[in-house]
C-alpha positions in Angstrom: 74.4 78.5 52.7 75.9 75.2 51.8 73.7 73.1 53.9 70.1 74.6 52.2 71.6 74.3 49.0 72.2 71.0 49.7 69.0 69.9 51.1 67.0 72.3 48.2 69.0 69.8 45.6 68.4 66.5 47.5 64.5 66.6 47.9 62.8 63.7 45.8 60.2 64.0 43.8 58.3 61.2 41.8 57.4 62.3 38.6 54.7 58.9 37.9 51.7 57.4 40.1 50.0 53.8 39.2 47.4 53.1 40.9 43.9 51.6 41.3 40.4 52.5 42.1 36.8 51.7 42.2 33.5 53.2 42.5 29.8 53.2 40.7 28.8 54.4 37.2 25.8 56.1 35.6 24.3 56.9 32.2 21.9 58.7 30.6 20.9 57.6 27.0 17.4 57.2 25.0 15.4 55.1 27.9 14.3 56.1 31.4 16.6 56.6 33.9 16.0 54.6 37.2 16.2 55.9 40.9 20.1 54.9 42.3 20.8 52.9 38.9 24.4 52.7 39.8 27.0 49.6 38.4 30.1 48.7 40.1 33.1 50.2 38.1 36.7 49.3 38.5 40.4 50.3 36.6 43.2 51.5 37.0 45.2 55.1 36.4 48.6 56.4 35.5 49.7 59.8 36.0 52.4 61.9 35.1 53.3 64.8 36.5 54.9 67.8 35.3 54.6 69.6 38.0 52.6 70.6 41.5 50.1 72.2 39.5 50.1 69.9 36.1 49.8 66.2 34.5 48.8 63.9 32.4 46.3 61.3 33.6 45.8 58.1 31.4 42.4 56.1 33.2 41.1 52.6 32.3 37.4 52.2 33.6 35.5 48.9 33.4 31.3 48.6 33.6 28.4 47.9 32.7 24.7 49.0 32.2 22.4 46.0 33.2 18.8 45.4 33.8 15.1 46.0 31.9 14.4 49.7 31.6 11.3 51.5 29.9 11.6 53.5 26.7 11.5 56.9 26.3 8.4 56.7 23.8 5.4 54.2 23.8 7.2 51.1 23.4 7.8 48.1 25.3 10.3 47.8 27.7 14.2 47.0 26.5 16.7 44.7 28.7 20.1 45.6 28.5 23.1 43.8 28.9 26.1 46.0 27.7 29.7 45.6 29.2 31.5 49.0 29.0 35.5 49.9 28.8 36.4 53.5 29.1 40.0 55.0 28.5 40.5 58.6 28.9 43.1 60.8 28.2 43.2 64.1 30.2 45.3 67.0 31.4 45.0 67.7 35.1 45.6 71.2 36.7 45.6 71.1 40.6 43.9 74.1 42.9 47.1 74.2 45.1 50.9 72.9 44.6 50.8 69.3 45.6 52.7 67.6 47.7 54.7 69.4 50.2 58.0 70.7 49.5 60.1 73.0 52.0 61.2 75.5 49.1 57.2 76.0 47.8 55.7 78.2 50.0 52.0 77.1 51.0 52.8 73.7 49.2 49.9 71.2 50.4 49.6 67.4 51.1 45.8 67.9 49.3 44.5 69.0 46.8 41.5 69.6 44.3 41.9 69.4 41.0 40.1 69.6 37.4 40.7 67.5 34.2 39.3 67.0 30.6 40.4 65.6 27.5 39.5 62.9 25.2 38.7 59.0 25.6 37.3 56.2 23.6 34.7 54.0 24.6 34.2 50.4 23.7 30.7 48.8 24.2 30.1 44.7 23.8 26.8 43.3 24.5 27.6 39.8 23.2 26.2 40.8 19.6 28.5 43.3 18.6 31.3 45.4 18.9 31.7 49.1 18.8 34.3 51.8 19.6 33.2 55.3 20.3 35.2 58.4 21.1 34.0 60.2 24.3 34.8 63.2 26.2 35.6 63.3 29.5 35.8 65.7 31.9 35.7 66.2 36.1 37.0 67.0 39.5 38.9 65.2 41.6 40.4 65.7 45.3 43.9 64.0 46.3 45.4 63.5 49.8 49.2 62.4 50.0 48.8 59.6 52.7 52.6 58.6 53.2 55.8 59.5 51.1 54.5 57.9 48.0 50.8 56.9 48.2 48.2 58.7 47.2 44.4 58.7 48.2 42.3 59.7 45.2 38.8 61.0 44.9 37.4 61.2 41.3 34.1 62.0 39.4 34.1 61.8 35.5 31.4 62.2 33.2 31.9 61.4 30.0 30.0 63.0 26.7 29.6 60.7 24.1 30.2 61.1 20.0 27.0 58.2 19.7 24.1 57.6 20.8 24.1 54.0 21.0 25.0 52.8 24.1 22.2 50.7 25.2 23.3 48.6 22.4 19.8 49.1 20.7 19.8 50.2 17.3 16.3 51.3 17.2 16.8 53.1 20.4 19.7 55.9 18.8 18.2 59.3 17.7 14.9 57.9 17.4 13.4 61.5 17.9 15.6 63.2 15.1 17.2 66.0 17.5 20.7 65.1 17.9 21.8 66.7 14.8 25.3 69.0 16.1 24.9 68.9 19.9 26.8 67.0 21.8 24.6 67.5 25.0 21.8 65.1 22.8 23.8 62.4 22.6 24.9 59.5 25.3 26.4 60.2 28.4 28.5 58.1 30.9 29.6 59.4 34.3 31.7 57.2 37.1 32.3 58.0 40.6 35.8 56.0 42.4 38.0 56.0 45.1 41.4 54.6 44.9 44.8 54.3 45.6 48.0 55.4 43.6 51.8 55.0 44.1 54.8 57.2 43.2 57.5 55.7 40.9 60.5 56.8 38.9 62.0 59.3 41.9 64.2 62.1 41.2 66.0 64.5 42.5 65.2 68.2 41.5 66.4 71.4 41.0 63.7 72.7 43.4 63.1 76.2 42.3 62.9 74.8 38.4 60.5 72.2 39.2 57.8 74.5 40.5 
């Protein structure tokens, strides 16, 4: 009995990942979507965890929406040049107890797992400056690659307080029909892959820490 106590009490767990990623994003706003219209996105993520099951995610994206697109309405065609930063703040539950542990039983080395919360977005097209709160929400799938790294899988899409993120003025609610819902404003969505790694280890009183 001595020795599984003592091996329940010395398993490590690391309660904070850093990592990076990268991917594409997407948008859909008040012009014309067009086929595979996908920018490269980068950032990075921090996450805490409480938990197998819960955490805290805190993830800085950075993108852009580029190019000459047509107009919704008969109008001539806009260009857009808008650099985007996206930080979202988000709660995380996982499908199955992550990361395997010898006291869990059916603990995995994978995972999928859900998130939403709340973000802001800032949007600069060399004219002006703007800060909009956005929510985001997703899924995500994790693999535990080696002791402490982490592969990471992530789709967020983001719903948008504004409607201005072509950086057009004319462009926002030019049909009148945002009024209350959320779904008629702008949305942003990004798609990454990355890489995270687990600091601050700890010993745990295993049957507490699940």
């Amino acid at each position: 009995m001595w020795v599984v106590t003592f091996n329940l009490y010395a398993q490590e767990i690391y309660t904070l990942e850093v990592g990076v990623h990268g991917g594409v994003s997407y948008f859909f706003g008040d012009v014309k979507a067009k086929p595979f219209d996908f920018q490269a996105d980068y950032g990075i993520l921090f996450r805490y965890l409480f938990n197998q099951r819960m955490s805290l995610q805190a993830d800085f994206n950075r993108t852009s929406i580029k190019g000459d697109y047509e107009q919704k309405i008969e109008a001539p065609n806009v260009t857009i040049n808008q650099n985007i930063n996206a930080l979202d703040f988000t709660f995380a539950f996982n499908f199955f107890d992550y990361i395997q542990l010898d006291y869990v039983l059916k603990s995995s080395d994978h995972t999928a797992y859900l998130f939403a919360g709340a973000g802001l977005v800032h949007l600069n097209n060399g004219n002006s400056n703007k800060l909009n709160i956005s929510v985001p929400l997703g899924v995500g799938y994790k693999f535990l690659l080696y002791e402490r790294l982490h592969l990471n899988v992530q789709w967020t899409h983001r719903l948008m307080l504004a409607d201005d993120i072509e950086g057009h003025p004319e462009l926002n609610n030019f049909l009148g029909m945002n009024g209350s819902n959320i779904l008629n404003n702008d949305h942003l969505g990004t798609v990454t892959i990355g890489l995270s790694y687990g600091l601050f280890r700890r010993k745990c009183k295993c049957f507490n820490y699940k």
